[in-house]
N, C-alpha and C positions, 0 to 999 in steps of 0.2 A: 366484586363479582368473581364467581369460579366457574368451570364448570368442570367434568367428572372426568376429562384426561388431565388435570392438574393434579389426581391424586394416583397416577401414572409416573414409572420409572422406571430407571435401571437394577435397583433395589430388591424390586419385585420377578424377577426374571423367575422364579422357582413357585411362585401364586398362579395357578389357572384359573379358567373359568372352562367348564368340561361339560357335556352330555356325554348318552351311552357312546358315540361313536368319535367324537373331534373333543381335544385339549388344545385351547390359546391361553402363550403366556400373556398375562397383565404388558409384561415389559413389549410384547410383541403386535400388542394392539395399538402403541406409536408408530410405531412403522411401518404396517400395512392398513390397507382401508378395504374393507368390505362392502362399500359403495361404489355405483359408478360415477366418483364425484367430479371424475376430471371433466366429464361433459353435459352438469348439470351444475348450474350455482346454485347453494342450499340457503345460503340467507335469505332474511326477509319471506321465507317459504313455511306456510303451513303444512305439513305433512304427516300421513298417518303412516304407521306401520303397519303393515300384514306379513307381517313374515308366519311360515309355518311352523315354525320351533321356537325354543326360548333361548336358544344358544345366538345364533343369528339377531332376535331381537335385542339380547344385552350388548352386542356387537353394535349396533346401529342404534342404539339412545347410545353411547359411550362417542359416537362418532357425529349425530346428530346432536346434543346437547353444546350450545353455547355457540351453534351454526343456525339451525334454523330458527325462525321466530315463534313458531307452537308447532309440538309434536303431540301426535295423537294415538294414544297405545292403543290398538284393538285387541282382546284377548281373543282364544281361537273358536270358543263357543258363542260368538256373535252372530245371531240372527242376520242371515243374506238381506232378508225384507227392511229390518234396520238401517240398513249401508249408506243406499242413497241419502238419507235422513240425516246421519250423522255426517257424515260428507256435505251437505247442505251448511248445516247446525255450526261445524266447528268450521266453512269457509274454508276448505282444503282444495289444495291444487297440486301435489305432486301425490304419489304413493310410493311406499317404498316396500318391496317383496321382494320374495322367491321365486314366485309365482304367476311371474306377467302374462300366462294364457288365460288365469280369473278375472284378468281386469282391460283386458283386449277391445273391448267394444266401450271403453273411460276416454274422455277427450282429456284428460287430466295425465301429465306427464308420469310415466315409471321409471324410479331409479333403482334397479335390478340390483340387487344384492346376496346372490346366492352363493359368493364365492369365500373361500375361511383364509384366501392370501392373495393380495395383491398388491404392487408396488401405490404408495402414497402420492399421486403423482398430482398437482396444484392443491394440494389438503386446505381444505379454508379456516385461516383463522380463527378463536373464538375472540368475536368480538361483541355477544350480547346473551341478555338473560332469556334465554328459551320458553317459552310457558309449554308446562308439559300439562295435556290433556289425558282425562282416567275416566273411566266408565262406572256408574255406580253398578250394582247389581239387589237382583233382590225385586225387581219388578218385570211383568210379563209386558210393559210397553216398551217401546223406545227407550234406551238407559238416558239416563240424567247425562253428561259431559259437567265433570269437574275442572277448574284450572287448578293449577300452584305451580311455585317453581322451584327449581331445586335447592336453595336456602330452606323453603319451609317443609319442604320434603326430608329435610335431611338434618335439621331442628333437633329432633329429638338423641337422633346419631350423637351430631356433635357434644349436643350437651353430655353425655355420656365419656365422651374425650374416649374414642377409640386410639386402643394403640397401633400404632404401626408397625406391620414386619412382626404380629404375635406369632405368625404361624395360628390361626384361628382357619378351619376349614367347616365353610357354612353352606348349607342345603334349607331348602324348604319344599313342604307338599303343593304351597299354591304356584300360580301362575305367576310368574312377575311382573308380567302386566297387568296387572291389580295390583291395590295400593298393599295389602298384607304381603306378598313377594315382592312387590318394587324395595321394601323396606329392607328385607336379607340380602337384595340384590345389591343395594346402595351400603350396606352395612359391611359386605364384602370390599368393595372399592375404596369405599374410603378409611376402613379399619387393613388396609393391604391384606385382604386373605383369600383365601380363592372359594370358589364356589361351585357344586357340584348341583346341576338343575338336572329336571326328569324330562321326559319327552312323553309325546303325545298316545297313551295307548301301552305306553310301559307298562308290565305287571308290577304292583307291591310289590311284592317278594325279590323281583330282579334290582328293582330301583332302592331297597335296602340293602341288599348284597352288594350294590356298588358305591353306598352310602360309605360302609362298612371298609371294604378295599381301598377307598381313596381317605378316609381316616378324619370321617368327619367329625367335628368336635362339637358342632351349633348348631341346630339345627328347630325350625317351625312349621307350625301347623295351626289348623282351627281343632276344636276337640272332637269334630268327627271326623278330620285325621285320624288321630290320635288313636279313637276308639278302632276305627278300620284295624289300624296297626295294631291295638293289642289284642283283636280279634283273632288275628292273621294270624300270628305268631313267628310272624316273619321276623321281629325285633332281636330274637336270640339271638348275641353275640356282638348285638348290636353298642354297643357304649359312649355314646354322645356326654361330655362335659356339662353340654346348656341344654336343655330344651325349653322351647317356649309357645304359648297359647295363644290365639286372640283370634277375634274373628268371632265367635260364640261365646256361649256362656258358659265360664267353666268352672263344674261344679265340682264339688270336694268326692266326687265318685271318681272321676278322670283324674284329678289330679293326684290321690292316692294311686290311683292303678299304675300312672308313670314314674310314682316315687315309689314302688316296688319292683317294675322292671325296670327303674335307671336307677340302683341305688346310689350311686356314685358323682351323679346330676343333680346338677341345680336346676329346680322345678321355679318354670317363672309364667305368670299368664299377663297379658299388656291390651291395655283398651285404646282401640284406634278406631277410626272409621275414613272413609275418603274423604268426606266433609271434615270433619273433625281434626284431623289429621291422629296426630298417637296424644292422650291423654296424661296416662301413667302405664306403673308397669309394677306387678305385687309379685313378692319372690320371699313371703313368709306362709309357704304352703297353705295357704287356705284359701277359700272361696272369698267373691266379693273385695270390697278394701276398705283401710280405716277412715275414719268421719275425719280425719287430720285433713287428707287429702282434698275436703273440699276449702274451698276458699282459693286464693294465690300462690303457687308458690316459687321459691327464686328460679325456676327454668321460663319462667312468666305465663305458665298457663296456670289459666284461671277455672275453678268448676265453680258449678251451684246447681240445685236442686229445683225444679219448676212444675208443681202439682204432679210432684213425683217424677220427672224426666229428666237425666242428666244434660246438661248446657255445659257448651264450652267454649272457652276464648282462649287463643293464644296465638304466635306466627308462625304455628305451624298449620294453621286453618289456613282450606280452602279460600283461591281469592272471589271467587263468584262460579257459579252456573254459565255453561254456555252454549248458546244457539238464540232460537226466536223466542221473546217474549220470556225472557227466563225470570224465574221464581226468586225473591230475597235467599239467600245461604244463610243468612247471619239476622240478626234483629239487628232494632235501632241502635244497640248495645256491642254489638257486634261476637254475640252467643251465638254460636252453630246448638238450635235441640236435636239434639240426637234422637231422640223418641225411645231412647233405651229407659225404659221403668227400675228405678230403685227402690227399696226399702230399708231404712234403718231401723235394728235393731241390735240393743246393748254397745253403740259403739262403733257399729260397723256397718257399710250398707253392702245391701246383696241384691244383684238384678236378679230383676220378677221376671222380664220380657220384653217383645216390643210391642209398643203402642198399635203398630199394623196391625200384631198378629194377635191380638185377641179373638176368643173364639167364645159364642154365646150358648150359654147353657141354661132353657130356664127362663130366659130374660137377665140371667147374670152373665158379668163378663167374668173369663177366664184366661189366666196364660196360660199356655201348653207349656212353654219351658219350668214353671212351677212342678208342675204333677212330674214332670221328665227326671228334676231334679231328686222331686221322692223318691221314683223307681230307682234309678239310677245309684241309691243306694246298699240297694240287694245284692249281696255278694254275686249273686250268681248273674248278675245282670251286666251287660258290655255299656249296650245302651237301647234308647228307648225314643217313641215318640205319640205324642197326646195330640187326637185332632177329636174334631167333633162328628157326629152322626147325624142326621133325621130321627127322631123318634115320634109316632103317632101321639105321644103323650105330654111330655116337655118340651115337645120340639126337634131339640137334639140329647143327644149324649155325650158323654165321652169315651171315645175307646183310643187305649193305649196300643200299640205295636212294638214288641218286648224281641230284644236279640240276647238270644243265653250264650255266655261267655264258653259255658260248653255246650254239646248234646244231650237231652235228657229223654228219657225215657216217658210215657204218659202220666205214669203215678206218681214222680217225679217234678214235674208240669205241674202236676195239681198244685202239688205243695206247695209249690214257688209261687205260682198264681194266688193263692192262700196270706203266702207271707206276706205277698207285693200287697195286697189287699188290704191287711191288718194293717201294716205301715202306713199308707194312704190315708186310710181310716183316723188313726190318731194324726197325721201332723196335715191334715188338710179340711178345709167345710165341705159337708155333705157332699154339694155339686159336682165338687170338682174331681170326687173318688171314679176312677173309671165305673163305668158300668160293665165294662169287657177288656178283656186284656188278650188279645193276640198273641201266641209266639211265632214270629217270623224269621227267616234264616238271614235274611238282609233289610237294610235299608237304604236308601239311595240318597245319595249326596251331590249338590250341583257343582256344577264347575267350579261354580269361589272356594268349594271346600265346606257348606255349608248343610245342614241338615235339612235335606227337601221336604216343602209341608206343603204339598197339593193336598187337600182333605178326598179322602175316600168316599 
């Protein structure tokens, strides 16, 4: 058993963990507690976090791990209507915030933690494996509650055998409370490097200029990160060592665009999910990954293919669902489906989509992240997205929503709408060629970092 101040030292005295306004060293998070623990016992305590920032939460899993018996990350775009549910669901009795006037009318204890130093005064032991609770995303109901604990959270880490004391300074765009940020968060602590997180509301532009300053070297995102950023053009000057991908589907339009603004960067994209936990991780610049990769392999995760759905086994899957009446994770086999859609071809498979997200055109199904990937091709294109229409005739349609990497002009527009067209035309079946192509100046992305598909 570990838990995540055993990879905590004297060593690390020169590693922070930083937002815009407050830098704690690693070394100094043994010695002060940002809880008020001396007058609450935390074991045997289900607790969630609400804290308002990410700097405070990484404070308080580093503090809570290997004390309480399940911690429950809330991220800060959680539905109020949600609350009591999840509170219900995951069987919690303390809270831990900033914020004790949101939770004033809770019979449920608060352990206030809005402070960045205070003396360690009865610090509790670690004496057990914490189950850490995670929220899935991606549905308009009530999230899912995922368990695992920090072995299987940090599976993938290890196997990779971080070193320690590299001097590796790591940032990412999500939240870390979510399983895509929990990963960079955990990958800081236990690779000793420090880590620079954003805050709630920060502009791009400032939140790279301080990337920039503090000399990060690691850093991740889902690919409409990515795209934001090399829309923005806030990235100049910018020179990250590692970058990396996951969360979406990243296709060989993104991934070239990063391996011209990082020429000096290792391009790597990695398939995780909360269920799932981290799959693999492909860093031979191309889309999709090689057909080797299915079957076993020696880190003991297992794939396979199931009427086209990637399946996966390994320990670093989720241990179960939690709340009332919860749903199988796993089959009799103990396969988390992902419902992410592959296809191989010549060698290599390439996600089509997800399963949820097909959209009917016709009485045919369609993914939208297919046609995205066409467009997505067009030099002049950042990025893209395919939803469907009503049409009095078929039904629906598809029309695409096109962001041009620059401003164009109308005559300009046409062309490009033209080019997008023909391209479509040849590598896709009839249906699925938009019937309208929109150029819009934005597209909105959800809190996980994810390409928002409410159809229009």
């Amino acid at each position: 058993m570990f838990a995540l101040r055993d990879y905590l030292g004297p060593e690390l005295k020169d590693r922070t963990i930083s937002d815009p306004r407050h830098s704690v060293s690693l070394t100094d998070i043994l010695q002060y507690t940002r809880l008020a623990a001396s007058q609450h016992d935390l074991s045997n305590r289900s607790v969630m976090l609400s804290m308002s920032g990410q700097l405070l939460s990484a404070l308080a899993m580093i503090e809570l791990d290997g004390v309480a018996q399940r911690m429950l990350l809330c991220p800060p775009d959680l539905y109020p209507e949600h609350i009591d549910a999840l509170i219900k669901d995951a069987e919690i009795d303390a809270i831990v915030t900033d914020q004790p006037q949101r939770w004033s009318g809770t019979d449920l204890d608060l352990i206030v933690g809005g402070h960045l130093a205070g003396p360690a005064l009865n610090k509790p032991a670690t004496e057990r494996v914490t189950e850490w609770l995670m929220l899935t995303s991606g549905t308009s109901g009530v999230p899912k509650i995922v368990s695992h604990t920090l072995e299987g959270l940090t599976g993938a880490i290890l196997a990779d055998g971080p070193a320690r004391a590299t001097g590796a300074v790591w940032a990412t765009f999500y939240d870390i409370r979510r399983y895509g940020g929990l990963q960079i968060f955990l990958r800081a602590i236990l690779g000793g490097g420090s880590l620079v997180l954003s805050e709630p509301g920060e502009p791009l532009a400032a939140y790279v200029a301080r990337l920039s300053a503090r000399g990060v070297s690691h850093i991740s995102g889902t690919p409409s990160h990515w795209r934001k950023l090399l829309m923005s053009g806030a990235g100049s000057g910018f020179a990250p060592r590692y970058v990396r991908l996951s969360g979406e589907i990243a296709d060989q339009a993104v991934l070239d665009g990063l391996a011209q603004a990082f020429p000096n960067a290792s391009i790597g994209h990695a398939y995780a999910s909360t269920e799932a936990g981290v799959g693999f991780a492909v860093n031979d610049g191309r889309e999709g990954f090689p057909a080797s990769l299915i079957g076993q392999n020696s880190q003991g995760v297992e794939m396979k293919v199931v009427d086209g759905s990637l399946c996966i086994r390994s320990n670093r899957t989720a241990h179960a669902y939690v709340g009332r009446n919860p749903a199988p994770l796993t089959d009799a086999d103990g396969f988390v489906d992902t419902g992410d859609i592959v296809e191989l071809r010549d060698g290599r498979y390439y996600f089509v989509g997800r399963r949820g997200g097909i959209i009917n055109i016709g009485g045919l199904k369609v993914h939208p992240e297919e046609i995205e990937g066409v467009i997505n091709r067009h030099s002049q294109v950042r990025m893209s997205r395919a939803h469907s229409r009503k049409s009095p005739i078929t039904g629906a349609i598809v029309v695409a929503d096109v962001v041009l990497a620059e401003a164009a002009d109308q005559s300009r527009c046409e062309t490009i709408r033209k080019e997008i067209l023909a391209t479509c035309k040849a590598s896709l079946a009839a249906h699925k060629v938009p019937a309208v192509i929109r150029f819009v100046a934005k597209l909105d992305v959800t809190p996980a970092g994810k390409l928002a598909r409410a159809d229009a």
